[in-house]
N, C-alpha and C positions, 0 to 999 in steps of 0.2 A: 756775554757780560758787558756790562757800560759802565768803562770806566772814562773818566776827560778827566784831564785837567785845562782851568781855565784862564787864559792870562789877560791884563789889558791894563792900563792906567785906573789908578782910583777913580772914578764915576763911571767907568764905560760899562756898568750896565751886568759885570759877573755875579754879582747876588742875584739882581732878578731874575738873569736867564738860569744860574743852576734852582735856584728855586723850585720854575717854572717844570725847567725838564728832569727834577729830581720827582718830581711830584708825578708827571706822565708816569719814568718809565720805574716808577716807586724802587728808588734809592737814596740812599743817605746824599746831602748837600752840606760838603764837610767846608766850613768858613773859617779859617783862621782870624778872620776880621770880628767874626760874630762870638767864636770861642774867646778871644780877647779883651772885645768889649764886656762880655758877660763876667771873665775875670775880676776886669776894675771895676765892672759892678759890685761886686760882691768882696774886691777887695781880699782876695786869696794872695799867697805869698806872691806866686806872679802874677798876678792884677798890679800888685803894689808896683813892682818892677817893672811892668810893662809900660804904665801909664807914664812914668815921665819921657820916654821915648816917644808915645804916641802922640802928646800933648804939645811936641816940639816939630812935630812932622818926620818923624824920624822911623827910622825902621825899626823892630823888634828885633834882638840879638837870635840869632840863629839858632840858638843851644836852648834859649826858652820854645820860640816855635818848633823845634824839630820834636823836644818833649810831648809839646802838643798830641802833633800829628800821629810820633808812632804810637803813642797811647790809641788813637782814635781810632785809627786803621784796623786796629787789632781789636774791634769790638764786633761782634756775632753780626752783628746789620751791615758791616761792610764787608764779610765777606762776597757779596753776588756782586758787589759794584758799587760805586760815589762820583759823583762831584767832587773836583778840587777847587776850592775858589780861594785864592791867594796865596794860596802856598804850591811851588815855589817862588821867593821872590828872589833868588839870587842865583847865580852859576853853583856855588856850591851846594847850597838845598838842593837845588834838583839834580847834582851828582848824589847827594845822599839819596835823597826820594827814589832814584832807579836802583838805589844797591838794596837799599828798604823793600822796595817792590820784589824783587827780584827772590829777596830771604823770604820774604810771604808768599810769596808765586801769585804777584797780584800785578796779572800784565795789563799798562793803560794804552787806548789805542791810539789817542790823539791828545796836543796841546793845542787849543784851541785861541786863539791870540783877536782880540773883542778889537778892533781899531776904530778911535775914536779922536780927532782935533783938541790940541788942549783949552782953545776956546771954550769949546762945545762942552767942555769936561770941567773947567769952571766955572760953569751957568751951571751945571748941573746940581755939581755938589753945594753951590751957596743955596740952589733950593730945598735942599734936605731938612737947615734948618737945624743939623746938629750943632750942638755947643763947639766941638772942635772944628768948625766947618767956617774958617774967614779965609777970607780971599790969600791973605800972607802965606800960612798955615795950608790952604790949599795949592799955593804954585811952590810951595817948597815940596808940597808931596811927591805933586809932578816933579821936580827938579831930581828929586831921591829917584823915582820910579826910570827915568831916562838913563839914570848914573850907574842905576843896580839893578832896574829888570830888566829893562830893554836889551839886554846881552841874550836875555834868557831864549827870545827870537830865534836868535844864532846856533843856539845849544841844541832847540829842537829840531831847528830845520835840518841842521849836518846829520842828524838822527833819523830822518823822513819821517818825523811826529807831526810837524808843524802845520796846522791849516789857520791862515786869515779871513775873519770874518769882518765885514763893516759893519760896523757897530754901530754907527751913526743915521741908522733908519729905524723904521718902528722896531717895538721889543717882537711884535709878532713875527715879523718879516728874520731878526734873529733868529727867533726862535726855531720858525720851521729851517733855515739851513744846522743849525743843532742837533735836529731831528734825523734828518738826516743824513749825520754822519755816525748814529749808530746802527 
């Protein structure tokens, strides 16, 4: 079964690649970022609640995402395997997420960590072109991400989870080390 989870600063590239390799080895590409924005799309009670956290560069409170997730997990399409793409973004989430794991008997085999320049990561994300996407707004994301994921590095690697991938060559050239690490 293929399960990752996948870590990296906002632009480095974890939508496209779980995408990419949810669609290969056809499994769910479970996005905390994509289930969020579809929220305040639509303006559900946490859409409403998420959005002024998001809109500030901020992180989503833990007790909203973790709702997310174990909802998600626990749907018929994830039992053979998923993509994690943004979730965990703290030391604590991903003490939840392994005790989570654990009660579902849903063992992942890697955390997979996207490494990218935050140069390279703010050219990227002002090309997207989303409305929350200005340069201020973007280096405070990165500023949130170094404060409160970047531990999460540490979490896995004491775990023998962790593999770093460079993230800052083509999506193909990702892709295939991706590939095969299932």
């Amino acid at each position: 079964m293929a399960r990752l989870i996948l870590l990296g600063a906002p632009g480095a590239g974890k939508g496209t690649q779980a995408k990419a390799l949810a669609t290969l080895v056809q499994i769910p590409h479970i996005s905390t970022g994509d289930i969020l924005r579809e929220a305040v799309a639509h303006q559900t009670a946490l859409g409403v609640k998420a959005k002024s956290y998001m809109e500030q560069g901020n992180l989503v409170p833990d007790d909203l995402v973790i709702a997310l997730i174990r909802e998600r997990l626990s749907q018929p399409d994830a039992q053979t395997g998923w993509i994690l793409d943004g979730f965990p973004r703290n030391e604590s989430q991903a003490a939840f997420l392994d005790e989570l794991l654990e009660e579902m008997d849903q063992v992942y085999r890697y955390a997979v960590n996207l490494e990218v320049p935050d140069d390279v990561l703010v050219q990227r994300m002002l090309g997207r072109g989303r409305a929350d996407d200005t340069e201020e707004v973007i280096r405070r994301r990165l500023q949130v991400y170094h404060h409160q994921t970047a531990p999460l590095i540490n979490f896995y690697q004491v775990r023998h989870k962790l593999v770093s991938i460079d993230g800052n060559v083509t999506p193909e050239a990702v892709l295939d080390k991706l590939k095969s690490l299932l």
